[in-house]
C-alpha positions as a printed NumPy array, in Angstrom:
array([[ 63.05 , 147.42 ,  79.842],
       [ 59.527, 146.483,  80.051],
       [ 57.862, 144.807,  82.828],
       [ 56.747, 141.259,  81.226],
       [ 53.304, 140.503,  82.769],
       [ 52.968, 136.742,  82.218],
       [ 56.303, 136.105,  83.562],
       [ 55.019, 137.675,  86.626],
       [ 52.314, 135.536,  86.57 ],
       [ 54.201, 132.581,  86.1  ],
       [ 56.281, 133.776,  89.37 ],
       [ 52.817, 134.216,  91.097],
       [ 51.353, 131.024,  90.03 ],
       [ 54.288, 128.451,  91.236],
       [ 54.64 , 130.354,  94.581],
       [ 50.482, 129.54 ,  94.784],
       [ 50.879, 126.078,  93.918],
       [ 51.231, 123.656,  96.945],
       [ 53.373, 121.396,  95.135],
       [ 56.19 , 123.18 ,  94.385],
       [ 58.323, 121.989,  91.569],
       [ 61.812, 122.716,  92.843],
       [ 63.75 , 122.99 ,  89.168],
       [ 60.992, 124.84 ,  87.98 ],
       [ 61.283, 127.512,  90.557],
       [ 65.23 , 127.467,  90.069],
       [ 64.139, 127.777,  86.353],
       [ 62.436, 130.942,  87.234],
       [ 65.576, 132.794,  89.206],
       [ 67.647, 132.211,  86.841],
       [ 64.982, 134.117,  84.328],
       [ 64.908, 136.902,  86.732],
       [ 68.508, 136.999,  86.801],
       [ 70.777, 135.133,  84.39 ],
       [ 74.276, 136.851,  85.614],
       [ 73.462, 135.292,  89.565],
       [ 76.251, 132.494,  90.113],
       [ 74.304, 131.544,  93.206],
       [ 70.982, 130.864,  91.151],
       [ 72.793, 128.825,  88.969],
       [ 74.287, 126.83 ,  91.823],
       [ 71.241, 126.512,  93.393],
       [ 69.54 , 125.076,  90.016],
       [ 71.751, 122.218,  90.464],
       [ 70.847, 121.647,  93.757],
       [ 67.466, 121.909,  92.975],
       [ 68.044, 118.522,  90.714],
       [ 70.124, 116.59 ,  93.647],
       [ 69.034, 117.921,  96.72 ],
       [ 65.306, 119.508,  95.805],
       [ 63.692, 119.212,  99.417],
       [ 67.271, 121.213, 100.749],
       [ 67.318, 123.857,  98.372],
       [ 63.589, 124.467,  98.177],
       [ 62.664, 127.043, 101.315],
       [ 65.671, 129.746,  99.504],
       [ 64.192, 129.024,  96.278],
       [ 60.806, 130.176,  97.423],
       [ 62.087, 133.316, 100.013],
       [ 64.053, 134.619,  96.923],
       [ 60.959, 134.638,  94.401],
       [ 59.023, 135.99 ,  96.702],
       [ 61.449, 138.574,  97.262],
       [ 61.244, 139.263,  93.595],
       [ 57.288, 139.277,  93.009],
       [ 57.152, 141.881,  95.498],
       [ 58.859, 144.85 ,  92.982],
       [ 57.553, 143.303,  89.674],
       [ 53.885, 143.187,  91.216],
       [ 54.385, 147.397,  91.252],
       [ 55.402, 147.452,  87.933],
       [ 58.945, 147.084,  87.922],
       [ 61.904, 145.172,  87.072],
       [ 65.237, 143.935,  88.288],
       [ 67.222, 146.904,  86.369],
       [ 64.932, 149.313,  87.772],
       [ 65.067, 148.311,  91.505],
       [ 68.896, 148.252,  91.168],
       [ 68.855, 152.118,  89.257],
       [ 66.451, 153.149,  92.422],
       [ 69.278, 152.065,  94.342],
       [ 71.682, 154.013,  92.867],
       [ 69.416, 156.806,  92.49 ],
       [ 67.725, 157.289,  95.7  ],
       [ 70.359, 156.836,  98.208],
       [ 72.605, 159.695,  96.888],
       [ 70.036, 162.146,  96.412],
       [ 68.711, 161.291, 100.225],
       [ 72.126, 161.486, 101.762],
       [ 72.265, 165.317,  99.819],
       [ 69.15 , 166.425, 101.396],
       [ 69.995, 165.058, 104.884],
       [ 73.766, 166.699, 104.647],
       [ 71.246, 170.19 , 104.693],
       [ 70.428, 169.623, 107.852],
       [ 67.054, 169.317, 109.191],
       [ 64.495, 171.432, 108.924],
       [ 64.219, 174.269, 112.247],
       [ 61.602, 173.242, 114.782],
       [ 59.177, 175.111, 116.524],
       [ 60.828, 174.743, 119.75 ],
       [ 64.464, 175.572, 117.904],
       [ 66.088, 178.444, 119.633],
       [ 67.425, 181.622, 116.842],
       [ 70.925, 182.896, 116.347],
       [ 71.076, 186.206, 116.849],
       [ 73.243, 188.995, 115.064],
       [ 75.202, 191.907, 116.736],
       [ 72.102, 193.888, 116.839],
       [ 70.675, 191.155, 118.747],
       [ 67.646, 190.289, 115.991],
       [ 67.008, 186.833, 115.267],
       [ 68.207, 185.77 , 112.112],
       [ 68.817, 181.892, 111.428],
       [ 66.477, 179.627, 112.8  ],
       [ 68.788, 176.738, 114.834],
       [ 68.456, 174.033, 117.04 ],
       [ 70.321, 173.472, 120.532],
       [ 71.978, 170.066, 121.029],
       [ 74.168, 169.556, 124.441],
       [ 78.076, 168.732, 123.183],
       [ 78.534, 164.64 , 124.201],
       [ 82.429, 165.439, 124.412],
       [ 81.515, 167.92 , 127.29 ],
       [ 81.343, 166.766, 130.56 ],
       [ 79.636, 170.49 , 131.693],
       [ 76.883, 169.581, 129.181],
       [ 78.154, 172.817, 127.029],
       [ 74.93 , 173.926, 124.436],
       [ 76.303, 173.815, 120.734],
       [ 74.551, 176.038, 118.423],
       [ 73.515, 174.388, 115.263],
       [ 72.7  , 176.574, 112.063],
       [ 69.752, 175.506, 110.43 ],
       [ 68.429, 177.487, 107.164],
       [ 65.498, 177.519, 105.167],
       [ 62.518, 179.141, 107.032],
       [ 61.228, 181.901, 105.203],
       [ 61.471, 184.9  , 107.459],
       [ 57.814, 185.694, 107.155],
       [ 57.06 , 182.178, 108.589],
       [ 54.801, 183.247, 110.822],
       [ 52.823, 184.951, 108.501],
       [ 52.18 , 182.141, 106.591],
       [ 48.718, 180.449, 106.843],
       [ 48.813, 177.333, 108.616],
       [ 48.608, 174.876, 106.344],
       [ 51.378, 175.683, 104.637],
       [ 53.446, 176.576, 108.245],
       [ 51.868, 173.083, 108.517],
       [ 54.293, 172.032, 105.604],
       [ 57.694, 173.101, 107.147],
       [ 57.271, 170.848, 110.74 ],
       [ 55.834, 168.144, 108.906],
       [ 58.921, 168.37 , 107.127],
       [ 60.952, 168.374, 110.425],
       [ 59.191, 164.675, 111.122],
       [ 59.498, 163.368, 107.535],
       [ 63.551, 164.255, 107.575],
       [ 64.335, 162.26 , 110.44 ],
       [ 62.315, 159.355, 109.59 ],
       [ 64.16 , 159.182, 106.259],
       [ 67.111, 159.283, 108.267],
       [ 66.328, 156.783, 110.261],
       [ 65.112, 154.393, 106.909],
       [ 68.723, 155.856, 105.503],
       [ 70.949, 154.814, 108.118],
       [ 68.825, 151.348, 107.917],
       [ 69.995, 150.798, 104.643],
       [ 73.161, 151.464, 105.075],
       [ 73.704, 148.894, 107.202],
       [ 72.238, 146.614, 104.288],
       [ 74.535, 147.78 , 101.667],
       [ 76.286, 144.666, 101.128],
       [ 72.202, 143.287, 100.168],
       [ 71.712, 143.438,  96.458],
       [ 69.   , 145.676,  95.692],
       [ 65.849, 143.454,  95.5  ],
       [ 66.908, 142.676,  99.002],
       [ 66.701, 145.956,  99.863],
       [ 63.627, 147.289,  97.956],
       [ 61.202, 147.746, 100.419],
       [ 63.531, 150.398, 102.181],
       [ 64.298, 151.786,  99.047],
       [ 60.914, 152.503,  97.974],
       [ 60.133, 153.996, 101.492],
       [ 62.947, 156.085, 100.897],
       [ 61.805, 157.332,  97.535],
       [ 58.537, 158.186,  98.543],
       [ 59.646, 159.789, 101.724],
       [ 61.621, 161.936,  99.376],
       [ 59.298, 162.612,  96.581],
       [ 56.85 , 163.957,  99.388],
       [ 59.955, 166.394, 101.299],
       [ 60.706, 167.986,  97.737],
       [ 56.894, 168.66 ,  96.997],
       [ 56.526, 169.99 , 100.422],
       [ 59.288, 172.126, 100.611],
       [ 59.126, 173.693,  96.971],
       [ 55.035, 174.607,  98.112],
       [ 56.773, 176.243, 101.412],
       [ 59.043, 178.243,  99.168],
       [ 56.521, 179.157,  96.195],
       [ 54.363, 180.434,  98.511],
       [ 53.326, 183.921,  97.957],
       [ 51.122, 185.648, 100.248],
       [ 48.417, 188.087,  99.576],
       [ 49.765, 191.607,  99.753],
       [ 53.206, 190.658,  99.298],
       [ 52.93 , 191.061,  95.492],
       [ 51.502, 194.385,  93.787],
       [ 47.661, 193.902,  94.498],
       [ 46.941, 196.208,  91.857],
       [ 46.21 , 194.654,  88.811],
       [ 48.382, 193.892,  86.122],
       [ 47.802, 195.644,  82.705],
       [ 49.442, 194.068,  80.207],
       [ 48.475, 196.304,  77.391],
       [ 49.431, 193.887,  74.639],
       [ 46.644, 191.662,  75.754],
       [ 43.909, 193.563,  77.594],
       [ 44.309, 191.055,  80.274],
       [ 44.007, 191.754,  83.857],
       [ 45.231, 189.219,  87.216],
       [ 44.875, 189.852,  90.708],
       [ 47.632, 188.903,  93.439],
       [ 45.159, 186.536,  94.617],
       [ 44.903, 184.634,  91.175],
       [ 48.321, 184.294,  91.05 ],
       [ 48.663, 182.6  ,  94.579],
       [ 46.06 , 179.933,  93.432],
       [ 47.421, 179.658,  90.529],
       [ 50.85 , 178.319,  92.684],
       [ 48.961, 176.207,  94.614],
       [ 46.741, 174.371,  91.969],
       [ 50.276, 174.361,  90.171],
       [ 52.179, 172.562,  93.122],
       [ 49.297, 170.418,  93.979],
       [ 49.17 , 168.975,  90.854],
       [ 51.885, 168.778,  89.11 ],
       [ 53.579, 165.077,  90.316],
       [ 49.473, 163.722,  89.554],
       [ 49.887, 165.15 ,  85.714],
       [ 53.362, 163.945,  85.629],
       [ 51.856, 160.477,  86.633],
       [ 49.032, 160.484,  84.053],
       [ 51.406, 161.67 ,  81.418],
       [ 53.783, 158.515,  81.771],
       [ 50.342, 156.312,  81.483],
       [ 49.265, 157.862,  78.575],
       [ 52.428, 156.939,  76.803],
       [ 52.775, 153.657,  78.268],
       [ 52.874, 150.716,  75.968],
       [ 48.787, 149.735,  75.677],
       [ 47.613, 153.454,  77.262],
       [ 43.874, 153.817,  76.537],
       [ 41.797, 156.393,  75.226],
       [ 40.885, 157.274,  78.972],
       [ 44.181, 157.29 ,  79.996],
       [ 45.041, 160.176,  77.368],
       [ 42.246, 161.578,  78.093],
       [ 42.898, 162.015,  81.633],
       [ 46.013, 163.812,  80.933],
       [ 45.033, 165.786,  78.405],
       [ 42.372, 167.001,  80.659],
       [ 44.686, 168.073,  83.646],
       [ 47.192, 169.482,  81.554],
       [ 44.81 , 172.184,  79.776],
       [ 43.493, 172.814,  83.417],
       [ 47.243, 173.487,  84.319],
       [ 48.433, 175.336,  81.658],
       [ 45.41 , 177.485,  82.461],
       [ 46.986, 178.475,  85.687],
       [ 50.611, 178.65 ,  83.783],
       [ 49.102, 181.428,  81.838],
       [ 48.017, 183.106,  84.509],
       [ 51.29 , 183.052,  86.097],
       [ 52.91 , 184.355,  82.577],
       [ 50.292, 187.334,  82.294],
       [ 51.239, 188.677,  85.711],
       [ 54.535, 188.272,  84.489],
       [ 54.784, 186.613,  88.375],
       [ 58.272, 185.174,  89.348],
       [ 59.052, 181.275,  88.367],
       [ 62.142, 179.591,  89.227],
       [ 63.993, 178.276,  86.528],
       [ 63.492, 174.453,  87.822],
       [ 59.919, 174.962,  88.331],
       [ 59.981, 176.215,  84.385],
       [ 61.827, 173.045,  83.342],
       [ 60.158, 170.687,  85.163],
       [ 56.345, 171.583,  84.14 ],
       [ 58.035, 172.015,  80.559],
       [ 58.829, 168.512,  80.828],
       [ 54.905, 167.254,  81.475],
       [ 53.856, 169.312,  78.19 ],
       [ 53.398, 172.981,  79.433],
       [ 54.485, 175.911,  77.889],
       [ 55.298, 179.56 ,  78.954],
       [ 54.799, 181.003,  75.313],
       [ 51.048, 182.066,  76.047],
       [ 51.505, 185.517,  76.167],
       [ 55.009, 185.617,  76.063],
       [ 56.078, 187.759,  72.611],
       [ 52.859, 186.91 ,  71.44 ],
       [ 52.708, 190.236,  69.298],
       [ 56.664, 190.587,  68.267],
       [ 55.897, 188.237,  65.274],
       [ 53.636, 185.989,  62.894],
       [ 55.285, 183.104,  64.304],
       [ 54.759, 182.061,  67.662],
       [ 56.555, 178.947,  69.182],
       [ 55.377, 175.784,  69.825],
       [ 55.536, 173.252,  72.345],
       [ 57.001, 170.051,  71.362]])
């Protein structure tokens, strides 16, 4: 469903208005939502009792220009909510990321193995240390240049503060969602920003680690260095939620010429670095595949380019 901008406006206009006209403002709730039984109660109120029912009126429109003023509606706050909070509560049941200061389990050869954190056992009165297993860090961590070590601890701090917002709304979950969308959209962006952060972690490569030879791919005459391929990632991964952003306003309803523009810009940039990735023939993880597919890229630039005529399109 479409956002409807003059009925935003309308919201935005009576809330403005000194004199608020109480029906009016029921009038508008029951717009937002016609299934509510208590914004149909409180239209009637609104007619006997105007000067009682007023200050709820106002809190709950308020409530509701908050979401539509970024664009969305009702239906969408409420699919956010059923979105958002399972795919958080996945991500924290991983466990948080290991810590600088995290202590390492060791195996029988006594070599560090799995980076883990120390907590003290509350159901122990001696204080006994319980061992908790914590994966994910690359084992070459500390090889890794700092800004992208950077990446994994900031990741440590973003984890527990969407914990923390998590647990919050939980103990709002009998709210309806526009109740609950300011959380909710902390949440999401909390999450949006882990994922991003932790697939550039992974991705990673660093130089040496590949073949830094170069690649002759004698089908094409065309030559990449390890080093093109790790900037290649990282323009990728940098990227890759902006062109996903500029390709849903391109096909918005009323996109303009500079909108597609925009896109179309960024997205020959990036398949420029997707084609260096396919000419080293350089490793890409199925989801990263599918998910730049999605945004308009394709992985056919050199792929069987010779083994026929035909070559395949992108849709």
């Amino acid at each position: 469903m479409k956002i409807d901008p003059q009925f935003t406006k309308e919201i935005q206009d009576w809330l403005n208005d000194e004199k608020h006209e109480t029906v009016t403002g029921a009038d508008l709730l029951i717009r937002v939502n016609p299934r509510n039984v208590s914004y149909r109660r409180w239209h009637s109120l609104a007619i006997m009792r105007p000067k009682t029912i007023l200050p709820k009126i106002e809190r709950e429109l308020k409530i509701h220009l908050k979401y539509r003023l970024d664009g969305l509606t009702l239906q969408e706050v409420n699919r956010l909510d059923r979105e958002i909070v399972p795919q958080v509560e996945k991500v924290l049941a991983e466990g948080i990321p290991a810590q600088p200061t995290d202590v390492l389990v060791s195996d029988e050869n006594g070599t560090p193995v799995i980076p883990a954190s120390v907590i003290l056992n509350p159901e122990d009165e001696t204080d006994a240390q319980v061992i908790v297993k914590q994966l994910g860090r690359r084992a070459d961590h500390e090889q890794l240049p700092d800004d992208i070590k950077a990446l994994w601890d900031q990741n440590g701090t973003i984890y527990k503060d969407m914990k923390a917002v998590f647990e919050e709304l939980k103990s709002m979950e009998n709210l309806p969602s526009c109740q609950r969308y300011d959380k909710l959209q902390l949440l999401d962006a909390m999450d949006k920003r882990y994922m991003a952060q932790m697939q550039q972690y992974d991705e990673y490569v660093i130089n040496g680690q590949e073949n830094t030879k170069t690649v002759d791919n004698s089908s094409d005459d065309t030559s990449v260095e390890a080093k093109d391929v790790t900037t290649a990632r990282s323009y990728i991964s940098k990227n890759k939620d902006k062109l996903a952003s500029l390709q849903q306003a391109s096909l918005a309803e009323g996109a303009t010429e500079k909108d597609k523009s925009a896109f179309n810009n960024l997205l020959a940039k990036m398949q420029q670095r997707v084609d260096v990735l396919v000419t080293a023939n350089a490793a890409i993880t199925d989801d990263m595949r599918q998910s730049l597919e999605a945004v308009g890229l394709n992985f056919y630039s050199h792929e069987n380019e010779h083994d026929t005529e035909e070559t395949p399109s992108a849709e």
